[in-house]
C-alpha positions in Angstrom: 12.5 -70.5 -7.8 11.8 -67.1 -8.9 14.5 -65.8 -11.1 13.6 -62.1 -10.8 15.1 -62.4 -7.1 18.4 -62.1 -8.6 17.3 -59.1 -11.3 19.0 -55.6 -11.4 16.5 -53.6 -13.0 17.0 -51.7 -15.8 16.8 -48.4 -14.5 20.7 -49.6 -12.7 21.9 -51.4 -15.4 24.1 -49.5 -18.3 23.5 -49.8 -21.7 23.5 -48.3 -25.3 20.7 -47.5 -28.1 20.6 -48.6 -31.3 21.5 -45.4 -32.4 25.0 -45.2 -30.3 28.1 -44.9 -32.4 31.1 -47.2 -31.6 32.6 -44.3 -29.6 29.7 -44.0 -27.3 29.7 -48.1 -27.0 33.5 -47.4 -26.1 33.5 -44.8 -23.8 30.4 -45.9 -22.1 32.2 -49.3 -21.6 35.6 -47.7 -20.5 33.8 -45.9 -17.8 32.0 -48.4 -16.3 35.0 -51.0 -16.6 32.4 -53.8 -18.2 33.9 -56.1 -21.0 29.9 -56.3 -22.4 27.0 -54.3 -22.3 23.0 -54.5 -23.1 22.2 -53.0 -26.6 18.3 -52.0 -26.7 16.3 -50.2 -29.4 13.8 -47.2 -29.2 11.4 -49.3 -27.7 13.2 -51.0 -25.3 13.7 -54.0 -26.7 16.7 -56.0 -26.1 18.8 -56.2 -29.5 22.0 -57.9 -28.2 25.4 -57.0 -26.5 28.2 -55.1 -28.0 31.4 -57.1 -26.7 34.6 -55.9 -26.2 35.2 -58.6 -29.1 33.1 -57.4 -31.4 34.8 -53.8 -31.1 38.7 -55.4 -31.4 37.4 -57.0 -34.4 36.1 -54.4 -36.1 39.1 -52.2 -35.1 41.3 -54.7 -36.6 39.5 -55.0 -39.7 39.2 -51.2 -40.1 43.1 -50.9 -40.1 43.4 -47.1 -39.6 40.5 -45.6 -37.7 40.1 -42.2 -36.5 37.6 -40.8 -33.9 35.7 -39.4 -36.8 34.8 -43.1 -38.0 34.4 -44.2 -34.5 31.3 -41.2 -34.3 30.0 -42.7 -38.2 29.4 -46.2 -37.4 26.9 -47.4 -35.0 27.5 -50.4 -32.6 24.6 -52.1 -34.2 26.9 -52.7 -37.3 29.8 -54.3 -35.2 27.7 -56.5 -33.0 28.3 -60.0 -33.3 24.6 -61.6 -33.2 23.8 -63.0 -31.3 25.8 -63.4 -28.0 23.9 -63.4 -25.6 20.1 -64.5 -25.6 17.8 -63.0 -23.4 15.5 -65.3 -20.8 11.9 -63.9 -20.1 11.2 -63.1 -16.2 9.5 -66.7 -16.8 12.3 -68.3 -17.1 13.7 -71.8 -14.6 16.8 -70.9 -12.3 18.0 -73.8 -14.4 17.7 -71.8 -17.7 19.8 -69.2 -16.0 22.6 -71.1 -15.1 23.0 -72.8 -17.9 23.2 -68.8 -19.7 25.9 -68.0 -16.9 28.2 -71.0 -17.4 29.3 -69.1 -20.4 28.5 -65.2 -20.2 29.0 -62.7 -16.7 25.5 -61.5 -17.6 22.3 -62.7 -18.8 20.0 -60.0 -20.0 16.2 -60.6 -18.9 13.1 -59.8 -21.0 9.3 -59.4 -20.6 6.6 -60.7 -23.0 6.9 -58.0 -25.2 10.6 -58.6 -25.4 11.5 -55.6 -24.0 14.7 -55.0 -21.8 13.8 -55.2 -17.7 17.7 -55.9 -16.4 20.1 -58.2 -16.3 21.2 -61.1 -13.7 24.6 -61.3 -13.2 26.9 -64.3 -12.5 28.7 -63.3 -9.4 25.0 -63.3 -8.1 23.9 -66.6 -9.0 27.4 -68.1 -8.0 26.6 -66.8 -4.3 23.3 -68.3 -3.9 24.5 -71.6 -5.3 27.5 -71.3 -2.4 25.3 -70.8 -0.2 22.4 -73.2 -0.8 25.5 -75.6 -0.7 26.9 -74.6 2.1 23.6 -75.0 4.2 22.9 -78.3 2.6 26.5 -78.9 3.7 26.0 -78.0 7.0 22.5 -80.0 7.5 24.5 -83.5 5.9 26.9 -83.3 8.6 
């Protein structure tokens, strides 16, 4: 099966630069509600996903932080590398699921490596309810 049947393109998918500061990560984040989001460079290449983890840790470790630091440091330097690998748009249905058992996203990249969206869980989860519910329905 063709995974990009599942893909939310890039152009509706949030995500921060290489060149975001923590606050930006943070706020970006807060407003969208999401507890991860894509990280991508210049170029569009995927770089990783800046966790709500990796941004408790480094608030822990900072002690003290002000919104000052928060605009100094970049969310490249907090990220936690990696998380979450990308699959190519080549990828099985099986390579998918196995990324979802463990993360709510799983970012999707082309040859080049660069960024084209993400597949989410919730999505994956359905279609396997309801290929199993038809093949359910057919046994009976």
């Amino acid at each position: 099966m063709n995974i990009m049947r599942f893909i939310i393109p890039k152009s509706m998918v949030e995500y921060v630069t290489v060149d975001s500061t923590v606050r930006q990560g943070i706020e970006k984040m807060r407003f969208h509600r999401y507890a991860a989001i894509p990280v991508i460079d210049k170029d569009g290449v995927y770089v990783g996903t800046l966790r709500n983890d990796d941004i408790l840790k480094y608030l822990f470790e900072a002690g003290t932080v002000t919104k000052k630091k928060l605009e100094t440091c970049g969310v490249v330097d907090i990220m936690n590398e990696p998380y979450v690998k990308p699959v190519y748009h080549t990828a099985s249905l099986e390579d998918v699921i196995d990324k979802v058992k463990e993360h709510n996203f799983v970012p999707v990249v082309d040859d080049r490596d660069c960024f084209i969206g993400i597949i989410l869980r919730r999505d994956i989860l359905n279609y396997l309810s309801k290929f199993y519910n038809e093949n359910d329905r057919r046994n009976t």
